[in-house]
Structures are given as structure tokens and as C-alpha cells.
C-alpha positions in Angstrom: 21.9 24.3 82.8 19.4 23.8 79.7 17.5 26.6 78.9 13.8 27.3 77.1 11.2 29.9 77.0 7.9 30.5 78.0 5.4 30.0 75.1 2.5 32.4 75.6 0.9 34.5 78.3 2.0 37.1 81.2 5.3 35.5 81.1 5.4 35.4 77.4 9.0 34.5 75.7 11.0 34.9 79.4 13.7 32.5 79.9 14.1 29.4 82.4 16.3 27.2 83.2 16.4 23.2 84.1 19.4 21.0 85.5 21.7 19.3 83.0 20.7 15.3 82.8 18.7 13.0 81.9 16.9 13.1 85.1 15.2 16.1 84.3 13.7 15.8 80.8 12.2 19.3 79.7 9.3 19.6 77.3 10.5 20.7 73.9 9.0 24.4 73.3 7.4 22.6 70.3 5.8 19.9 72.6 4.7 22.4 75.1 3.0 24.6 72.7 0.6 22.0 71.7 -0.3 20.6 74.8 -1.2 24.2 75.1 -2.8 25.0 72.1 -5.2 21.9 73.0 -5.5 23.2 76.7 -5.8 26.6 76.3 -10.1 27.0 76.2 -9.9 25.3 79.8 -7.0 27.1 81.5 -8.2 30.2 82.6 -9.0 30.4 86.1 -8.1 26.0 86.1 -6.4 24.7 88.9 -3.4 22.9 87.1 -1.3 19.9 88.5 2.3 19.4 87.5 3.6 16.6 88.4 7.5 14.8 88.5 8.0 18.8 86.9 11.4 19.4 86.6 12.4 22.9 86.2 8.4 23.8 86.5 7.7 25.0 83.0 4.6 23.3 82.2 3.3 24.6 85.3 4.7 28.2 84.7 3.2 28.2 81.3 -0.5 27.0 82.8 0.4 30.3 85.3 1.3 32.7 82.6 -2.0 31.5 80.4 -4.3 32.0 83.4 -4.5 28.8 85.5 -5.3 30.2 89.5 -3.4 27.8 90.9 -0.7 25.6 90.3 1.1 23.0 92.1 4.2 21.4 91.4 5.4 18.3 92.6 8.7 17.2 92.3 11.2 15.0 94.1 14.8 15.7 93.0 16.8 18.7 94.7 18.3 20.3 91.9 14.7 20.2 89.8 12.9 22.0 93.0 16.3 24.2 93.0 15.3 25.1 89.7 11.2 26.0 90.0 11.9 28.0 92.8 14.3 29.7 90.6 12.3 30.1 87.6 9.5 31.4 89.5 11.7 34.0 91.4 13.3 35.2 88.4 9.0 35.8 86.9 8.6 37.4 90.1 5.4 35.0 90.8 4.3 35.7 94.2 0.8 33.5 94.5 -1.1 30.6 92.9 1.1 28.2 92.9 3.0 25.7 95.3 6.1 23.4 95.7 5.5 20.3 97.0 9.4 18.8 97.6 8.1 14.9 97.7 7.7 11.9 95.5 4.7 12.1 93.4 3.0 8.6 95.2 3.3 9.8 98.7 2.0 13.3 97.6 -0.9 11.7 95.4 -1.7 9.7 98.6 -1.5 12.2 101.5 -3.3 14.9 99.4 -6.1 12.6 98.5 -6.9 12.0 102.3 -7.5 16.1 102.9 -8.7 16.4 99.0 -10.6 20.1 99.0 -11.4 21.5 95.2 -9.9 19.4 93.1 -7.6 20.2 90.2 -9.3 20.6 86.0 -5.7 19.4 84.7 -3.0 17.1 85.3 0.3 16.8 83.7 2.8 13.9 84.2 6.2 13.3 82.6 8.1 10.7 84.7 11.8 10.6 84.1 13.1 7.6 81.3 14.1 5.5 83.8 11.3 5.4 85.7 8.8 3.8 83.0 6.7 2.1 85.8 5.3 5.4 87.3 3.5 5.9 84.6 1.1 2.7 85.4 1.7 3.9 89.3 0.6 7.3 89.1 -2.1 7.0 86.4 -3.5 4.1 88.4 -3.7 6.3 91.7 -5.3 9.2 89.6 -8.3 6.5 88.3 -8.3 4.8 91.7 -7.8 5.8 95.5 -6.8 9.8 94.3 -9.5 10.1 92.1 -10.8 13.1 94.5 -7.9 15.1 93.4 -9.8 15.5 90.0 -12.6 18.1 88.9 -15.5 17.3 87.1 -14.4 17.0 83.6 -10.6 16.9 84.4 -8.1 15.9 82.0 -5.0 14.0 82.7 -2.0 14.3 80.2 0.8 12.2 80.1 4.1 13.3 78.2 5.9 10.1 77.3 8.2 8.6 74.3 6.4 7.4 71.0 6.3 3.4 70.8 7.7 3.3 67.8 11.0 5.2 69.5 11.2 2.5 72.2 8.4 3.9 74.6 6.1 3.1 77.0 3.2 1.6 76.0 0.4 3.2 78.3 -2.8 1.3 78.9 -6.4 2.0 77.6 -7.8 2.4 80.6 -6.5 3.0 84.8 -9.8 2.8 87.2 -12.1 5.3 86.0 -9.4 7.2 83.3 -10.0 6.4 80.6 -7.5 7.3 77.6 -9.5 9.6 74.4 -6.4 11.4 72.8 -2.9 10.7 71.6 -0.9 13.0 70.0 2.7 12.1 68.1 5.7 15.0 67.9 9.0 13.8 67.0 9.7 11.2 69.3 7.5 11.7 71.8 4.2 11.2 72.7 1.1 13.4 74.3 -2.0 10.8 76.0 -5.0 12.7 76.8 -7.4 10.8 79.6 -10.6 11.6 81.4 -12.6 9.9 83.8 -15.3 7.8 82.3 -19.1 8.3 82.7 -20.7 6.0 85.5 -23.6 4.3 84.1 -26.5 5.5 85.1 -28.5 2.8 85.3 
């Protein structure tokens, strides 16, 4: 098991834990405290989205910095094995969920009985899955585009070009890309959903 900390907040500098693999790829505590640093005026009482989140940190960290509710979504066993652990060990009780399914089929079934929807949303496919990238960004900007708040931001956590990867659009339905930010070899992209014309 790989372990890191947790950057700021309530559960400031407490351990966690992911599975060993490349399967689950954890944000770097260096990564994570950026994306932070640029989230943090919007996190307090956000609803935060987690998606394909491995051991849960990203989600724990929006928890310990204030977010009301948080919900992780993650498909492999020993990654869910691992949130619910994590979030055991914090003693978390509330504000937060763990939804054991693949990110599509959770995009799509929550979309249908969409209530308030959620100010951010993180993704961080595994390597070897570079095509859910186009897959879940284009469902965010398309048919699940009621799972977003006005003036949500979508962040995707992928591998710098120039370090062999992905090379994420402009542009998916109505997100529309506004941000990237390079660390190391990876890569932050910061999207929103773009202004109807009012005319």
C-alpha cells in the first residue's frame, strides 16, 4: 500500500493509504495542493465530485477544507476498499458517499434523477484508460450536464503532452477548457461551461 497525507483542513497532515499499481494513480501531495490552492475560495460549503478516485484523497481533502458533500465514484474493489478505509480511519461520518460503479453508468443514471448539482468536478482516469477522458468530459458538456452548478468547474488530472499524454480537446458540449496548469509530468485542465448567447 502507497501512502500520502492530507494537505490542509480538519483532517490536516493525517495519513491514507491507496492500493499498490498502476491502476490506482494517486495525486502527488504537490499536485493536490495546487489544485487546492486554486480551489480553495469555492470549497466551502461546495458539493464536490470525485470521480475514477482511487483511494478518495481528493475528495477527502475537499471534506477536510469544507466541501458539504462529496461523492466518490470509483469502480475497482481494492480502490473502494481503500476510501472506505481512509474515511474510517478520519472518523467521517456524513457528507460524503461511495458510489461502487463505473464512472459512465453513474454519470448516466445520476443525470436522470439530477437534484442540486455539484460546484466541482475532479477526474483522473487510470493511464490505460486515455479514452475516458473524451467519454466522461463529453457526458459532463452533454446529456449530464444537469449534474453541474451554475458556475461549476470541471478539473481533469492528466499526463503533460510533452511526457507522452493525452491531448484533451478545447471544447466537449458546453465545457469549455480556460486553465491548464503543468507540475512535473503531469498536467491540471480547468473547464467550465460556456455562456449561451443571449441573443
Amino acid at each position: 500500500m502507497k501512502t500520502m497525507r492530507v494537505i490542509a483542513g480538519e483532517y490536516r497532515r493525517r495519513r491514507l493509504v491507496a492500493p499498490s499499481g498502476m491502476e490506482t494513480r494517486p495525486t502527488s501531495d504537490r499536485l493536490r495542493e495546487t489544485l487546492f490552492n486554486v480551489l480553495a475560495p469555492s470549497l466551502a460549503g461546495a458539493s464536490f465530485l470525485d470521480l475514477y478516485a482511487g483511494s478518495g484523497a481528493n475528495g477527502i481533502e475537499a471534506l477536510s477544507r469544507g466541501a458539504a458533500r462529496v461523492v466518490f465514484v470509483e469502480q475497482a474493489a481494492p480502490a473502494v476498499a481503500a476510501i472506505r478505509t481512509n474515511l474510517a480511519t478520519l472518523r467521517a461520518s456524513s457528507g460524503f458517499s461511495v458510489e461502487a460503479r463505473a464512472v459512465a453508468t453513474w454519470l448516466r443514471s445520476a443525470a436522470l434523477r439530477a437534484g442540486d448539482g455539484f460546484d466541482v468536478i475532479f477526474l483522473d482516469p487510470p493511464y490505460d484508460r486515455a479514452g475516458e477522458y473524451a467519454m466522461t468530459l463529453g457526458l459532463l458538456g452533454g446529456a449530464a450536464h444537469a449534474l453541474l452548478a451554475p458556475g461549476a468547474v470541471v478539473v481533469a488530472e492528466h499526463r503533460r503532452v510533452r511526457h507522452g499524454g493525452e491531448i484533451l480537446a478545447s471544447n466537449y458540449g458546453s465545457l469549455n477548457r480556460t486553465r491548464v496548469l503543468d507540475q512535473g509530468d503531469a498536467a491540471l485542465s480547468f473547464f467550465k461551461v460556456v455562456a449561451q448567447d443571449a441573443s
